[in-house]
Backbone as JSON Lines, residues from 0, in Angstrom:
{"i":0,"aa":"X","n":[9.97,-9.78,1.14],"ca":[8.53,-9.85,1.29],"c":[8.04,-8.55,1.93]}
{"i":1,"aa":"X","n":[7.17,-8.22,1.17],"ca":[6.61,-6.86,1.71],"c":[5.61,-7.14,3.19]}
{"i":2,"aa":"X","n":[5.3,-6.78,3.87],"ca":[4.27,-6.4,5.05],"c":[3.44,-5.34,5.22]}
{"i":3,"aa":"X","n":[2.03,-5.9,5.2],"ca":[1.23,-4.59,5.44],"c":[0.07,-4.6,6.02]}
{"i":4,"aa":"X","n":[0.04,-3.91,6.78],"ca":[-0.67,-3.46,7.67],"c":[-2.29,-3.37,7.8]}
{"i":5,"aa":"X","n":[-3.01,-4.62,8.08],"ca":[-4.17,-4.4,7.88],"c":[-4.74,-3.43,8.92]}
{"i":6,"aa":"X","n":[-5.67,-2.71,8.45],"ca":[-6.55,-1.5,9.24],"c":[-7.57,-2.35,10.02]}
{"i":7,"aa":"X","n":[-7.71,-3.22,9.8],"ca":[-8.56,-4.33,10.52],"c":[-7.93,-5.73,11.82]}
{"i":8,"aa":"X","n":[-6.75,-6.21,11.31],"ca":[-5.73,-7.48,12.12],"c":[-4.46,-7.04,12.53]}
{"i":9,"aa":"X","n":[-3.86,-5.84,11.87],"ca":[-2.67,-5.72,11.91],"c":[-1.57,-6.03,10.62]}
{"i":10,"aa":"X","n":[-0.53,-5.98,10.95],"ca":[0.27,-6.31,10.27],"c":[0.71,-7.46,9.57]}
{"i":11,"aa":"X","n":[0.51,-8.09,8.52],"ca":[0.87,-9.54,7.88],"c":[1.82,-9.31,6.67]}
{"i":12,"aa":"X","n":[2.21,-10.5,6.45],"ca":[2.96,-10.37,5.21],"c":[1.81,-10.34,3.83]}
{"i":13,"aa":"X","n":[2.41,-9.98,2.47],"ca":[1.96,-10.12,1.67],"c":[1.47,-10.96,1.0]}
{"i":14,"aa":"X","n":[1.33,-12.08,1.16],"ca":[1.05,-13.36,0.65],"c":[-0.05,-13.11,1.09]}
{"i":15,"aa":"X","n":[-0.74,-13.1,2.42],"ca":[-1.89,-12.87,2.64],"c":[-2.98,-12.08,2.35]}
{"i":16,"aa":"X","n":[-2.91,-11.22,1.17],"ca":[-3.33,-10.27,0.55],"c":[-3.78,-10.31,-1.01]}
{"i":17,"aa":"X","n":[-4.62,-9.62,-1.43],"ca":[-4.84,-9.42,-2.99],"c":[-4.81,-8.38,-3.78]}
{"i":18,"aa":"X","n":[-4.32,-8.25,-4.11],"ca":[-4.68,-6.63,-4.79],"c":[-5.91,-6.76,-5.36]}
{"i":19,"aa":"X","n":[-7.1,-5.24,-5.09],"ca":[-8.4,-5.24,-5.41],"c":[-8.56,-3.91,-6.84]}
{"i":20,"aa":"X","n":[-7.27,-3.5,-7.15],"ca":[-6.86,-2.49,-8.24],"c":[-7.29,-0.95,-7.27]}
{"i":21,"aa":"X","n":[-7.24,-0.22,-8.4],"ca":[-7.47,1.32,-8.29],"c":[-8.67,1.34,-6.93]}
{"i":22,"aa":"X","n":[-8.21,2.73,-5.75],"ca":[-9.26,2.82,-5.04],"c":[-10.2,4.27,-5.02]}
{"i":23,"aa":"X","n":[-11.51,4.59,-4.81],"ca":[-11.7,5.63,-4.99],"c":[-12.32,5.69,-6.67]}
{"i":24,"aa":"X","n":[-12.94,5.07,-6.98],"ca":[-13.15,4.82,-8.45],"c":[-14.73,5.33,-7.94]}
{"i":25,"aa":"X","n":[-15.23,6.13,-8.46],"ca":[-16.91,6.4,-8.3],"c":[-17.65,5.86,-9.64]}
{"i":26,"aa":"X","n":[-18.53,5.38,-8.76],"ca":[-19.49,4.24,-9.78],"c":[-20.46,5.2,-10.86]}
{"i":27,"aa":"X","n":[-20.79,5.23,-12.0],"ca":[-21.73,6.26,-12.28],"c":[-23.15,5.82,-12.1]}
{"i":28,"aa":"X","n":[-23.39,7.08,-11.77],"ca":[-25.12,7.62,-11.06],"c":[-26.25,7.13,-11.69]}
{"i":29,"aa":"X","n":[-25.79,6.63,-13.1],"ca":[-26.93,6.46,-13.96],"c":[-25.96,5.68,-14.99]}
{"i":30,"aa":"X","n":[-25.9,4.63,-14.7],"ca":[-24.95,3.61,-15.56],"c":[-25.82,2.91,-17.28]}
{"i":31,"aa":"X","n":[-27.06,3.45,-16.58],"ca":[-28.21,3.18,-18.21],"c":[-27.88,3.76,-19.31]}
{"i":32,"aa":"X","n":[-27.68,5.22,-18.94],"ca":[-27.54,6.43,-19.14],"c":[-25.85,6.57,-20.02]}
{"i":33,"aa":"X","n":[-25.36,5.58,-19.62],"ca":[-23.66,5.69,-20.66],"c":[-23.67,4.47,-21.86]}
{"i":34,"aa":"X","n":[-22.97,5.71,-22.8],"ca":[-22.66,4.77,-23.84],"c":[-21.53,3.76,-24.17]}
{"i":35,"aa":"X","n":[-21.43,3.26,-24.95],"ca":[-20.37,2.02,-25.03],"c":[-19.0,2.69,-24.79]}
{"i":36,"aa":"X","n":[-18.47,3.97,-24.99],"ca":[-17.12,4.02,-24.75],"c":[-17.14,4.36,-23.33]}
{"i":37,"aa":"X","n":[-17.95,5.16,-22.56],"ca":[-18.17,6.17,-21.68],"c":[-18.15,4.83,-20.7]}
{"i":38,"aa":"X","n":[-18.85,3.95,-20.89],"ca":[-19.12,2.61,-20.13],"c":[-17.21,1.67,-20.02]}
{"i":39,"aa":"X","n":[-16.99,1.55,-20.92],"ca":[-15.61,1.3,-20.99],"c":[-14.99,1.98,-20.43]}
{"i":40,"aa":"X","n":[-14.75,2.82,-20.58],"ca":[-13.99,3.41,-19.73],"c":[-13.59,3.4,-18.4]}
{"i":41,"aa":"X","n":[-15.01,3.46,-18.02],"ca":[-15.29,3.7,-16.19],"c":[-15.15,2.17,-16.16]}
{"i":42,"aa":"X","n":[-14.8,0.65,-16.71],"ca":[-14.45,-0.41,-16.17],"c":[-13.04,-0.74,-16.5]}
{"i":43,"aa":"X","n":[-12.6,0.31,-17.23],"ca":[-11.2,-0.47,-17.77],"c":[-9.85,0.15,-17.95]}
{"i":44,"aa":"X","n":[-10.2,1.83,-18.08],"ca":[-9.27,3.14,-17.56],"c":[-8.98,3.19,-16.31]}
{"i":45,"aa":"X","n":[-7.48,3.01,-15.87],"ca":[-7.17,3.5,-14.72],"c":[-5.95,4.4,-14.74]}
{"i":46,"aa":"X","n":[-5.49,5.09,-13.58],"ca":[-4.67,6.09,-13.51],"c":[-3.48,5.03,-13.31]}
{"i":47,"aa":"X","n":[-2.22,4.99,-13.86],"ca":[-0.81,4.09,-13.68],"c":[0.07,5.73,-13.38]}
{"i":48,"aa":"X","n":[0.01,5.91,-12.26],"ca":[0.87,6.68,-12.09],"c":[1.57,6.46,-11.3]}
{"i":49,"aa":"X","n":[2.86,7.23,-11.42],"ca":[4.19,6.81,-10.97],"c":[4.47,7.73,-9.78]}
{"i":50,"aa":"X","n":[4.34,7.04,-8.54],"ca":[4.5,7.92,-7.05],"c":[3.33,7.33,-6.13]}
{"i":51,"aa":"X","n":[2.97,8.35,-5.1],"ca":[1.77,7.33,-4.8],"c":[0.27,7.73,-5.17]}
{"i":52,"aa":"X","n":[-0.07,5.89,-4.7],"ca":[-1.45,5.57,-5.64],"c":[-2.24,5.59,-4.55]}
{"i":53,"aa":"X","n":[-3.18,5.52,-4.84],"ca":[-4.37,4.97,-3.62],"c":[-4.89,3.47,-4.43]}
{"i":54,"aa":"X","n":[-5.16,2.54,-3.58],"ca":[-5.18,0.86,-4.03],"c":[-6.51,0.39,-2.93]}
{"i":55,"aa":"X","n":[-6.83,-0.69,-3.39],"ca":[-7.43,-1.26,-2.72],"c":[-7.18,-2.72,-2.66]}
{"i":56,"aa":"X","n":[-7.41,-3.19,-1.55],"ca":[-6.94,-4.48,-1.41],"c":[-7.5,-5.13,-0.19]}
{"i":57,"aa":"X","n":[-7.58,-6.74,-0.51],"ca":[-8.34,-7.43,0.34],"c":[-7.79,-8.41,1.42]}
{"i":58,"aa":"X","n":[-7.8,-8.58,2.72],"ca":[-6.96,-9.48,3.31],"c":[-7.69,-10.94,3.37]}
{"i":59,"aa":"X","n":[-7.4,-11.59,2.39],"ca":[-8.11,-12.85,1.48],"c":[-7.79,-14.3,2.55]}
{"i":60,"aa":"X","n":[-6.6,-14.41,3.39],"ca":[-6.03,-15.24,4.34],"c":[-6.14,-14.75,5.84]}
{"i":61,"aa":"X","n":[-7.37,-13.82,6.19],"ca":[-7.53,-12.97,7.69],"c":[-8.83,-12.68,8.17]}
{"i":62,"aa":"X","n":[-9.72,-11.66,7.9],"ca":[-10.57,-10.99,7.86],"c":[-11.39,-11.56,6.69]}
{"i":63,"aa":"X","n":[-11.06,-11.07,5.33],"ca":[-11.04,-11.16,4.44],"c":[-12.5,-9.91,3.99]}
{"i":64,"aa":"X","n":[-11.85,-8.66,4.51],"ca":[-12.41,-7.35,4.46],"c":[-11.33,-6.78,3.48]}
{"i":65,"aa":"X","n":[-11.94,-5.75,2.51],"ca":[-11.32,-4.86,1.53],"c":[-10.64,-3.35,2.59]}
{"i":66,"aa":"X","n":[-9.79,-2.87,2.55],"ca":[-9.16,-1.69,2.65],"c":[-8.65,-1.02,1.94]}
{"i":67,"aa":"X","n":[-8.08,0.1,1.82],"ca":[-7.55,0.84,0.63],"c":[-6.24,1.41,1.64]}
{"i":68,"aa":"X","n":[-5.32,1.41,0.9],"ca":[-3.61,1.73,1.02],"c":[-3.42,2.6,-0.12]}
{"i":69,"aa":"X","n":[-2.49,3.55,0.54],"ca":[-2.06,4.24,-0.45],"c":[-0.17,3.97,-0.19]}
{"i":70,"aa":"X","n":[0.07,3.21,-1.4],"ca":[1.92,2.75,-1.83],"c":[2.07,3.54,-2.82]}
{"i":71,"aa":"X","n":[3.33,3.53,-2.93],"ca":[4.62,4.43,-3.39],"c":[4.86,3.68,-4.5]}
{"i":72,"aa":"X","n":[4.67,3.5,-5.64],"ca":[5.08,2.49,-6.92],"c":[6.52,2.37,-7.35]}
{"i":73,"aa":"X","n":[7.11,3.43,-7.12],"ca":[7.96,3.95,-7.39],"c":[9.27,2.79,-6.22]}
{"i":74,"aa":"X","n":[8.86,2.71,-5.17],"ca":[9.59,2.01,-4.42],"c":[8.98,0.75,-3.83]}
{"i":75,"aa":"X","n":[7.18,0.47,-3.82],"ca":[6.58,-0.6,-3.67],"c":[6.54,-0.73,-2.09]}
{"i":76,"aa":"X","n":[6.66,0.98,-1.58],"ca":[5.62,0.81,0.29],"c":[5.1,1.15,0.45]}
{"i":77,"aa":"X","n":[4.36,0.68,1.31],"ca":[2.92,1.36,1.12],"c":[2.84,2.36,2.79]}
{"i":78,"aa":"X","n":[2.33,3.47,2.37],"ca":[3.08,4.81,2.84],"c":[1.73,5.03,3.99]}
{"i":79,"aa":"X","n":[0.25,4.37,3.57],"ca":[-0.33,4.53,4.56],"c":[-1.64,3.49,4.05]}
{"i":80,"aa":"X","n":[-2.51,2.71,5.27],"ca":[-3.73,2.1,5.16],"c":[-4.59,2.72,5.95]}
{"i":81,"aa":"X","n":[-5.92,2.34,5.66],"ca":[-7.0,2.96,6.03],"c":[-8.49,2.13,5.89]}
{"i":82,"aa":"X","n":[-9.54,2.12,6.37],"ca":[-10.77,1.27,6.19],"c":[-11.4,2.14,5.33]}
{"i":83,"aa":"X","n":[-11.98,1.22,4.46],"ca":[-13.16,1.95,2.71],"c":[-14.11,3.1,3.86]}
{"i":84,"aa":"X","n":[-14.18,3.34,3.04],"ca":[-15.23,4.62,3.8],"c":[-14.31,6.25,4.58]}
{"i":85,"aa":"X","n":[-13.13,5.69,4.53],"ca":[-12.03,6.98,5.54],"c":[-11.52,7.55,4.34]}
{"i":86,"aa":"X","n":[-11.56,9.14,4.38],"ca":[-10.48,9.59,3.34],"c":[-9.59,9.43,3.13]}
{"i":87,"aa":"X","n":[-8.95,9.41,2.0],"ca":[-7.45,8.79,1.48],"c":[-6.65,9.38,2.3]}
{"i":88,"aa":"X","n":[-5.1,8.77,2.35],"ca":[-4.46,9.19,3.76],"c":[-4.62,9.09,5.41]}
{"i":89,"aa":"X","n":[-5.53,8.67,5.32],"ca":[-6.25,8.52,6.78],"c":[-5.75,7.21,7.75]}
{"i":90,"aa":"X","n":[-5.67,6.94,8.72],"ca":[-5.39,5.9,9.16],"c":[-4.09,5.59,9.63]}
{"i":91,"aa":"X","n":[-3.33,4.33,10.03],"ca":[-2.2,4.97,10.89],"c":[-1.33,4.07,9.4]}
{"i":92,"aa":"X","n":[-0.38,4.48,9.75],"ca":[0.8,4.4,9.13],"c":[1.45,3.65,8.73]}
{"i":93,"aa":"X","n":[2.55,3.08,7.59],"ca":[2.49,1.36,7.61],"c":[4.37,1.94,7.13]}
């Protein structure tokens, strides 16, 4: 069982958690303004890359506030958390 570190309670196991997908996703400025693929895209393209990600995720059994973690896919730890609003990497250490 993995453990991680809320930026908000501390440390819990994973069960207590959700994954909220990709973090850092910018909303577009003028969402009227896009067409049907351009619109697709920005809800359904994400980056699957292999190393680390930046994530977002919600502590659904605590708080039940969103944070963003950035894990290692590659090995499934998550290498650092942080509260929405802090630049990626930020925050203490998990």
């Amino acid at each position: 069982m993995l453990i991680i570190d809320c930026p908000y309670c501390g440390e819990r196991p994973e069960l207590e958690f959700s994954y909220g997908g990709q973090a850092h996703v910018d909303r577009p400025l003028a969402p009227t303004d896009l067409g049907d693929e351009d619109w697709g895209a920005y809800l359904y393209l994400r980056s699957n890359s292999k190393g680390r990600h930046a994530e977002r995720w919600r502590h659904i059994h605590g708080c039940a506030r969103f944070f963003n973690a950035v894990r290692d896919t590659r090995t499934d730890h998550f290498l650092a958390t942080y509260k929405v609003g802090e630049p990626a990497g930020e925050g203490p250490q998990t």
